[in-house]
BANU-591993 format. One record per residue (C-alpha): residue number from 1; x, y, z. Coordinates in steps of 0.2 Angstrom, whole numbers, plus 5000, padded with zeros to 4 digits. Example, Ala and Ser with C-alpha at 12.3 -4.5 7.8 and 13.67 -1.06 7.14 Angstrom:
REM BANU-591993
1 | 5062 | 4978 | 5039
2 | 5068 | 4995 | 5036
This chain:
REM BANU-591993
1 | 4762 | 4959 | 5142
2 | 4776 | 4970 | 5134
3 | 4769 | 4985 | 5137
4 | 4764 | 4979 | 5155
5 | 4783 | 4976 | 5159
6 | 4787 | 4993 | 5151
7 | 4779 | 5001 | 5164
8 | 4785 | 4991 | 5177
9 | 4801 | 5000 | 5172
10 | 4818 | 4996 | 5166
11 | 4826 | 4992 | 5181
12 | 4813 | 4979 | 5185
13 | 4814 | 4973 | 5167
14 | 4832 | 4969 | 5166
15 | 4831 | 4958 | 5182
16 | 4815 | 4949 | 5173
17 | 4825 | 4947 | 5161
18 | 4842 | 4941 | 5170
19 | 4833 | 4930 | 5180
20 | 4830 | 4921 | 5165
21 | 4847 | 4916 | 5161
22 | 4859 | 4917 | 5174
23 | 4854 | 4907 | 5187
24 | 4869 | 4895 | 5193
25 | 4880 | 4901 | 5179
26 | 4898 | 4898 | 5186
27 | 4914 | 4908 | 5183
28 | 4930 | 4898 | 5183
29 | 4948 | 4904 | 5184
30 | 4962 | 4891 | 5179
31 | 4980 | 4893 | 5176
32 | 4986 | 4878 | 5162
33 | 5002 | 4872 | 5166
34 | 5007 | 4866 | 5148
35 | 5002 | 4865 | 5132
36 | 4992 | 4849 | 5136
37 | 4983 | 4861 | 5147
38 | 4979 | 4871 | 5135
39 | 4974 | 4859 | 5122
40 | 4960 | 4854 | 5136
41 | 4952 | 4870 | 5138
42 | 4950 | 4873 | 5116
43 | 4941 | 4858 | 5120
44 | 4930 | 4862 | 5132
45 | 4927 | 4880 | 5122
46 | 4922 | 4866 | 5107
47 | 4910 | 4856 | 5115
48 | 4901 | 4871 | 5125
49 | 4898 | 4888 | 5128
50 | 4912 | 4896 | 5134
51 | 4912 | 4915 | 5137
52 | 4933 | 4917 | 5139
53 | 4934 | 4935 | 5153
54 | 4951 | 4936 | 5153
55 | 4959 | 4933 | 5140
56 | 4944 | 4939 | 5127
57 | 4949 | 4921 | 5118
58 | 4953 | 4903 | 5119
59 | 4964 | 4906 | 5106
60 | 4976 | 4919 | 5117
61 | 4978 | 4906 | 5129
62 | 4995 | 4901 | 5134
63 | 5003 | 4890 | 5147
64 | 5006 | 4899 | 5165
65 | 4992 | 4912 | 5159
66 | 4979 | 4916 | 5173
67 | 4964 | 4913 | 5164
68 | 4945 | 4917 | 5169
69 | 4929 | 4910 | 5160
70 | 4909 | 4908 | 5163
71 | 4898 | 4894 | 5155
72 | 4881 | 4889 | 5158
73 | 4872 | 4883 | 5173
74 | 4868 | 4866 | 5164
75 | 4885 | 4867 | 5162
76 | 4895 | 4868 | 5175
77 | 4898 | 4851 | 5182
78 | 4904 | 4845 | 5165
79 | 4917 | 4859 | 5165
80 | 4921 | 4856 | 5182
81 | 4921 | 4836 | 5179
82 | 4935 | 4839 | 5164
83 | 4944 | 4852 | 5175
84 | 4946 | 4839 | 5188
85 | 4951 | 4824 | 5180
86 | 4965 | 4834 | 5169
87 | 4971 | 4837 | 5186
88 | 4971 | 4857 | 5182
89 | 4972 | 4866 | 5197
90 | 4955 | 4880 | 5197
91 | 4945 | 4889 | 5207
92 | 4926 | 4895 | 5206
93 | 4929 | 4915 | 5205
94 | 4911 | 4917 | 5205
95 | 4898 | 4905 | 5210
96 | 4883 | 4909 | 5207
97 | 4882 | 4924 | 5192
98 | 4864 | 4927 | 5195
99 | 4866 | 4931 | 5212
100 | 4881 | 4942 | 5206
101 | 4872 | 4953 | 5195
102 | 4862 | 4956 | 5211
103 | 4876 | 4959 | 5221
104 | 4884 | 4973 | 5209
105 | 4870 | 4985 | 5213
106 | 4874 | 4989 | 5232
107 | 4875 | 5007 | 5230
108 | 4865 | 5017 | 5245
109 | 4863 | 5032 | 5231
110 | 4847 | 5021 | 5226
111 | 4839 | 5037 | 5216
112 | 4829 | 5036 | 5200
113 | 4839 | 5049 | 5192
114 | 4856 | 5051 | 5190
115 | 4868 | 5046 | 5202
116 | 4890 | 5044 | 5200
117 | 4889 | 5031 | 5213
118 | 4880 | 5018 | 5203
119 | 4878 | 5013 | 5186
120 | 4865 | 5022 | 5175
121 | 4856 | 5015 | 5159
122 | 4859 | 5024 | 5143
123 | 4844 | 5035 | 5143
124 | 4849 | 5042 | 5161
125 | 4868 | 5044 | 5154
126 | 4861 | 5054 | 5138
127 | 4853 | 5065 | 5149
128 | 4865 | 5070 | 5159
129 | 4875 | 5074 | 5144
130 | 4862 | 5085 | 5140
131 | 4862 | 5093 | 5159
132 | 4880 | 5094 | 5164
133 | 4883 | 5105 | 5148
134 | 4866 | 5117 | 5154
135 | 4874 | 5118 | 5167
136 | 4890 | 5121 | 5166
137 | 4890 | 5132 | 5148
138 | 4909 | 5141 | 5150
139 | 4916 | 5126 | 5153
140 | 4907 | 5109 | 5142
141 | 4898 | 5107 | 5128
142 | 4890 | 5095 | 5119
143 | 4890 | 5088 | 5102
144 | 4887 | 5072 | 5092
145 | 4897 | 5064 | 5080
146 | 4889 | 5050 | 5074
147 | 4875 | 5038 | 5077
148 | 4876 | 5020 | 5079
149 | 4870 | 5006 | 5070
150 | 4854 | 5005 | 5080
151 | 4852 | 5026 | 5076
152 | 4856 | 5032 | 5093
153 | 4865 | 5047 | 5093
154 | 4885 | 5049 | 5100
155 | 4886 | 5062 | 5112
156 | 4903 | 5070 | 5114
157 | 4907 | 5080 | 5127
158 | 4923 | 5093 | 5125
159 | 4925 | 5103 | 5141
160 | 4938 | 5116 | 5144
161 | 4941 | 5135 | 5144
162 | 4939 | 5144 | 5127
163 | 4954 | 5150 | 5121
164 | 4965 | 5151 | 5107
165 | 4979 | 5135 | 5099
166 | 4970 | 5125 | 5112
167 | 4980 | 5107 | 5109
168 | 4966 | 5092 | 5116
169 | 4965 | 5076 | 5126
170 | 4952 | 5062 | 5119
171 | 4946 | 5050 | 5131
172 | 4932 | 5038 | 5129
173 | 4922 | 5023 | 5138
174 | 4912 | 5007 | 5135
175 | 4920 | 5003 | 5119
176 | 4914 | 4983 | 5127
177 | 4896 | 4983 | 5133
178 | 4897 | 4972 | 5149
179 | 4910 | 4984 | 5156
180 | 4901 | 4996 | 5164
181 | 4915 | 5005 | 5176
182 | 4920 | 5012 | 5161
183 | 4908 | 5025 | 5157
184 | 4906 | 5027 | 5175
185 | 4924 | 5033 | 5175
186 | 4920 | 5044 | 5160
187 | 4908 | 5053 | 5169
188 | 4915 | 5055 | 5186
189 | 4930 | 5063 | 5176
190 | 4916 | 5074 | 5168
191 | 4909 | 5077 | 5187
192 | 4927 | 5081 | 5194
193 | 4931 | 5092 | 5180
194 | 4917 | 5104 | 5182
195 | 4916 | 5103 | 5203
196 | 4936 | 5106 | 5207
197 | 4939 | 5118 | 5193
198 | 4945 | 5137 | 5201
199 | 4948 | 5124 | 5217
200 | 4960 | 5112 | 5210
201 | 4975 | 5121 | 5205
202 | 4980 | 5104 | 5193
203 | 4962 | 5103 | 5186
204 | 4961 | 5124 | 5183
205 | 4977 | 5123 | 5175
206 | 4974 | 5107 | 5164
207 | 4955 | 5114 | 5159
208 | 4961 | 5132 | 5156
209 | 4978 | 5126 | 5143
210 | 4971 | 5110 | 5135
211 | 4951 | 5104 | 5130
212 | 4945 | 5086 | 5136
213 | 4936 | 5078 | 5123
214 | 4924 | 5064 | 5133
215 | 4915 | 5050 | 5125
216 | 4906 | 5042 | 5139
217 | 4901 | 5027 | 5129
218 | 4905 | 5024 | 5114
219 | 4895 | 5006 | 5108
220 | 4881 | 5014 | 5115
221 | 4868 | 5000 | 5107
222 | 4877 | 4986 | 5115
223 | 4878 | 4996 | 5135
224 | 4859 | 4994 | 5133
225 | 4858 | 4975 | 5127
226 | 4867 | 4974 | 5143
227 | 4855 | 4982 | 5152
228 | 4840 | 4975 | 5144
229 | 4843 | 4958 | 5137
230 | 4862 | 4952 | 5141
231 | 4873 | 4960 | 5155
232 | 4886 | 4949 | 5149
233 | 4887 | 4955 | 5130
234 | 4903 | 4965 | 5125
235 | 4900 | 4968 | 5104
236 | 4891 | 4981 | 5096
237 | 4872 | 4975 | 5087
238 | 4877 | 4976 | 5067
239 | 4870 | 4962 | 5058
240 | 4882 | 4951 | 5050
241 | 4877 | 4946 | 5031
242 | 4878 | 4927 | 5031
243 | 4877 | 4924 | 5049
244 | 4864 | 4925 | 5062
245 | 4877 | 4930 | 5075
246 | 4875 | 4948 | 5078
247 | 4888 | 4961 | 5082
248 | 4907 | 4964 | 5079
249 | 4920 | 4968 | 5093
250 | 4924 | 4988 | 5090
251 | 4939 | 4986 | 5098
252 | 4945 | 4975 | 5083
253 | 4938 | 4986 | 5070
254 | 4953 | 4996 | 5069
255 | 4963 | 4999 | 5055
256 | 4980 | 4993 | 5065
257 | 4986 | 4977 | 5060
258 | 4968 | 4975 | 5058
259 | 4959 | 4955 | 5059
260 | 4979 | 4950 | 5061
261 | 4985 | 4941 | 5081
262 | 4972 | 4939 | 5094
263 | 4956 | 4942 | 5082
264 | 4944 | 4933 | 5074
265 | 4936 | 4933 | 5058
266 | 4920 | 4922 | 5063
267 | 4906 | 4933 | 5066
268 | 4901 | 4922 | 5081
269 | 4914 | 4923 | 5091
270 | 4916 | 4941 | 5102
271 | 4931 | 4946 | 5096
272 | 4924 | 4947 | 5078
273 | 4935 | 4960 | 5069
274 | 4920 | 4966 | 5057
275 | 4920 | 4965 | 5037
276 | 4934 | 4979 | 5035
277 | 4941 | 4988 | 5045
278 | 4929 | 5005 | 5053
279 | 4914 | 4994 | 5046
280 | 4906 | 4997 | 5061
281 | 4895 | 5015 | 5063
282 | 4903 | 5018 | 5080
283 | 4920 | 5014 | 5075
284 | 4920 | 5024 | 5061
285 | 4912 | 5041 | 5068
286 | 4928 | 5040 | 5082
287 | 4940 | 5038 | 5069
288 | 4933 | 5053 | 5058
289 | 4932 | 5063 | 5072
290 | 4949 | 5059 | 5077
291 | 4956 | 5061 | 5058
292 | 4947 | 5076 | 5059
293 | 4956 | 5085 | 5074
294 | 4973 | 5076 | 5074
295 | 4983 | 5092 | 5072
296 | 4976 | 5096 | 5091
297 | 4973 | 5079 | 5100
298 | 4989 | 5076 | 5108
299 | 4982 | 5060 | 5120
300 | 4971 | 5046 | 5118
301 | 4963 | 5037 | 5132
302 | 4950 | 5023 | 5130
303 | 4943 | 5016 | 5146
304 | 4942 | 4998 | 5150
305 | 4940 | 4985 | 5163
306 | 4943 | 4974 | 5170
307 | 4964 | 4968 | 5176
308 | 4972 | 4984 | 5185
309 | 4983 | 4988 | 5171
310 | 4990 | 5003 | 5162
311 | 4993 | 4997 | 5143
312 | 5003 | 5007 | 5126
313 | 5003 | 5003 | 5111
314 | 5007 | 4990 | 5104
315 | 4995 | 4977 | 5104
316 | 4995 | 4970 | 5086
317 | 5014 | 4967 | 5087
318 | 5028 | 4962 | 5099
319 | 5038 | 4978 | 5091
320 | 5042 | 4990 | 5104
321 | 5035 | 5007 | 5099
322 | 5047 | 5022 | 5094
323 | 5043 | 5031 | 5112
324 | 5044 | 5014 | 5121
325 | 5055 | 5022 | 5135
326 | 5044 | 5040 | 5135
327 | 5026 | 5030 | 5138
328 | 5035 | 5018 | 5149
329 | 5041 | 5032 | 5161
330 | 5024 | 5039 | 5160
331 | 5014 | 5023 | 5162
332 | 5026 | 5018 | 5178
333 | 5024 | 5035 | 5185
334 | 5004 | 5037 | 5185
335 | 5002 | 5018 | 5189
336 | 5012 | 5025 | 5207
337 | 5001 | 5040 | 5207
338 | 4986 | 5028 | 5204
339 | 4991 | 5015 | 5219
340 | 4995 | 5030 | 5232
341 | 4978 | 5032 | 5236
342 | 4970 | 5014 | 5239
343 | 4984 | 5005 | 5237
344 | 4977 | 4997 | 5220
345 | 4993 | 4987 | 5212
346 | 4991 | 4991 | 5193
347 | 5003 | 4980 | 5179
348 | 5010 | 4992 | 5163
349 | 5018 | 4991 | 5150
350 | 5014 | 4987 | 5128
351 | 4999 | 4979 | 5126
352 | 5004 | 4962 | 5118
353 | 5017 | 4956 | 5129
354 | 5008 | 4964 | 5146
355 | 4992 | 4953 | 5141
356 | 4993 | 4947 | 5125
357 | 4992 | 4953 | 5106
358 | 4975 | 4961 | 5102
359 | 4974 | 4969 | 5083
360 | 4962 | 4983 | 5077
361 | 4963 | 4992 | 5093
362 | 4959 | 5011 | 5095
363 | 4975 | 5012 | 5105
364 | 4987 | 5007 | 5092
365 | 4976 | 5015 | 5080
366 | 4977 | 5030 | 5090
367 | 4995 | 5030 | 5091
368 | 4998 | 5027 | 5073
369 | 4989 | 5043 | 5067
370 | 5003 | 5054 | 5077
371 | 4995 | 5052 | 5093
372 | 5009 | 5050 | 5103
373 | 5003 | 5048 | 5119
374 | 4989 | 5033 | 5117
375 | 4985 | 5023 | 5135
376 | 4972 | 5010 | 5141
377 | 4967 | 5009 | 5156
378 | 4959 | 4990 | 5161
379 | 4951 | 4996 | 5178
380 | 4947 | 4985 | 5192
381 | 4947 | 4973 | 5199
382 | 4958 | 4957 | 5194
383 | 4946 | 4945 | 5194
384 | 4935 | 4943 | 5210
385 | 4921 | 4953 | 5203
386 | 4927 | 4956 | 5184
387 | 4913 | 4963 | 5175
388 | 4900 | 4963 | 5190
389 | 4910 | 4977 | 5200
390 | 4898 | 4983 | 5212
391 | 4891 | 5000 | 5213
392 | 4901 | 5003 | 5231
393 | 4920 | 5002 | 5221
394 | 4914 | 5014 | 5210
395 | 4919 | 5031 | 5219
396 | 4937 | 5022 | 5224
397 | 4940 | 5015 | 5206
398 | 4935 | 5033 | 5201
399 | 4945 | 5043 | 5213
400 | 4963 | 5034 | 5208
401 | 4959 | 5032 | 5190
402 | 4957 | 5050 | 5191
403 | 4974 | 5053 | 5199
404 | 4982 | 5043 | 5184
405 | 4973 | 5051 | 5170
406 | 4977 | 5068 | 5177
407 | 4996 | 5065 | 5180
408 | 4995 | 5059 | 5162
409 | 4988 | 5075 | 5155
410 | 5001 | 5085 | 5166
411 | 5014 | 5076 | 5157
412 | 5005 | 5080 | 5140
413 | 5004 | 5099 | 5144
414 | 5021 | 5100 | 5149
415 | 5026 | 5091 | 5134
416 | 5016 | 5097 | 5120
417 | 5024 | 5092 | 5103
């Protein structure tokens, strides 16, 4: 039977396989009012399956916070029931999620190869890792600087002009599964890079005086869960000694304020901070590499989605950082760049008090080794879609994320430190 569906392909597979489970799933988005409020959605997390969107928790939810979560088709007239007779004003965001995951694949670039108008499975991305370095030799190459858990190997991609005291950006994408813009981004900016250069004079400039360092997805094992098991799953695959719940959240693996505010130390829940901090494979080969090139790597950016908004550190405090006013100017100023395109509104500012406090992060981490100017991007949309963006918002997303990020790494050239 297996090997029957192996040949059926992938693509076919995954919808067998979706089919399966998210039939009549329902996405709800409620605003609590009070602390009562509240106190009625930690219950209906206790007494079912909750998958929290926005926030990642129930335990970050606060009163007057717009907040978005899925539960299970058997489900949903129980959650919907308690909704209604706490009087808690809500609305069905998506209805049916099956019929969603469907949906997200509307793109009219329906090749089996690769394609930066829709979204491409792991083996297709590590291919064209493989490719656009071919084919582009003075201007990317190729390395790998780790594998993960599952023993897949890391491809980084560092693209620039060769030259000497080269200072670097590092950006990376699909730190969480089930959010798939991300590494589309990664490798639209890839794409952009190596078609405008000699024809963008920013682009020229940018590759000729700096290196780009591009992960295009860094929890690489849990991108293809998504693809062939879960498209809703957001951890890495690491077993858990003591637990049957697999995976940690590689985004709270970081050793910044590390398992502290707004992460968990249960290994069921999916913002699991790990058993220490880097314990995770993927975690630790970005840190390393990082640690390993911070006298050169001027910028972090780590790709996101989904809430429009343009986030410093920190996250895993309310303290301002020391260039508060510096990465606010920045963050307000490529937000304006970002929305002069399509009109997309984005919200920036430090992580924990622009969404709520989130420790472990890469960002803060980032930011912390030296790294002065550390951003994340959560990408669209605010909700409508969430994690089922469909393929046609990609080449929009892209464009103005790409007019953000490159008004960001003009600022970092023109103040190197």
């Amino acid at each position: 039977m297996w090997a029957l569906l192996v040949l059926i392909g992938a693509a076919s597979v995954s919808a067998h396989l979706q089919d399966l489970s998210f039939d009549g799933q329902k996405v709800f988005r409620v605003i609590p009012q009070n602390d009562e409020q509240v106190e009625i959605l930690n219950f209906l997390a206790s007494i079912m399956e909750v998958d929290f969107w926005q926030p990642d928790s129930v335990t970050l939810v606060r009163p007057k916070m717009q907040v978005d979560f899925r539960v299970e088709a058997e489900k949903s007239f129980e959650a919907e029931d308690l909704l209604k007779e706490s009087g808690m004003e809500y609305q069905v965001l998506i209805d049916n999620l099956q019929a969603a995951l469907h949906a997200q694949f509307d793109s009219k670039a329906r090749t089996a190869s690769h394609s930066y108008e829709k979204y491409n499975n792991w083996d297709t991305i590590a291919a064209w890792t493989a490719d656009i370095a071919a084919q582009n030799p003075d201007l990317v190459s190729r390395s790998v600087i780790g594998e993960t858990y599952e023993g897949r190997p890391m491809y980084l991609l560092k693209m620039g002009k060769s030259g000497p005291n080269k200072k670097a950006i590092f950006m990376d994408c699909g730190f969480h599964a089930r959010e798939w813009i991300g590494p589309a981004f990664c490798q639209w900016f890839v794409k952009e890079a190596v078609e405008t250069y000699g024809k963008d004079t920013v682009m020229t400039t940018l590759l000729d005086k700096l290196d780009f360092y591009v992960l295009p997805v860094v929890n690489i094992d849990g991108y293809v869960y998504t693809w062939t098991n879960d498209r809703m799953w957001r951890k890495t695959r690491s077993k858990n000694a003591g637990s049957a719940c697999i995976g940690t959240d590689p985004n709270r693996n970081f050793d910044a304020g590390w398992c502290t505010l707004g992460a968990s130390k249960s290994p069921c829940a999916s913002t699991y901070c790990g058993s220490a901090p880097e314990s995770e494979k993927e975690t630790k080969a970005l840190a390393d590499f990082i640690r390993g090139h911070l006298s050169t790597i001027k910028a972090y950016l780590t790709i996101h989605s989904y809430s429009q908004l343009l986030l410093f550190p920190y996250s895993y405090t309310y303290n301002l950082p020391s260039d508060y006013q510096e990465l606010n100017s920045i963050a307000r100023a490529a937000s304006k760049e970002l929305a002069s395109l399509h009109n997309t509104k984005y919200t920036y500012g430090p992580g924990a008090t622009t969404i709520y406090p989130a420790a472990g992060g890469s960002d803060d981490w980032a930011y912390d080794q030296g790294i002065k100017y550390s951003f994340t991007f959560e990408l669209r949309d605010t909700g409508r879609y969430g994690f089922l963006l469909p393929e046609s918002q990609i080449k929009p997303t892209c464009e103005e994320t790409l007019l953000a990020v490159k008004y960001i790494a003009n600022y970092v050239l023109e103040h190197l430190y």
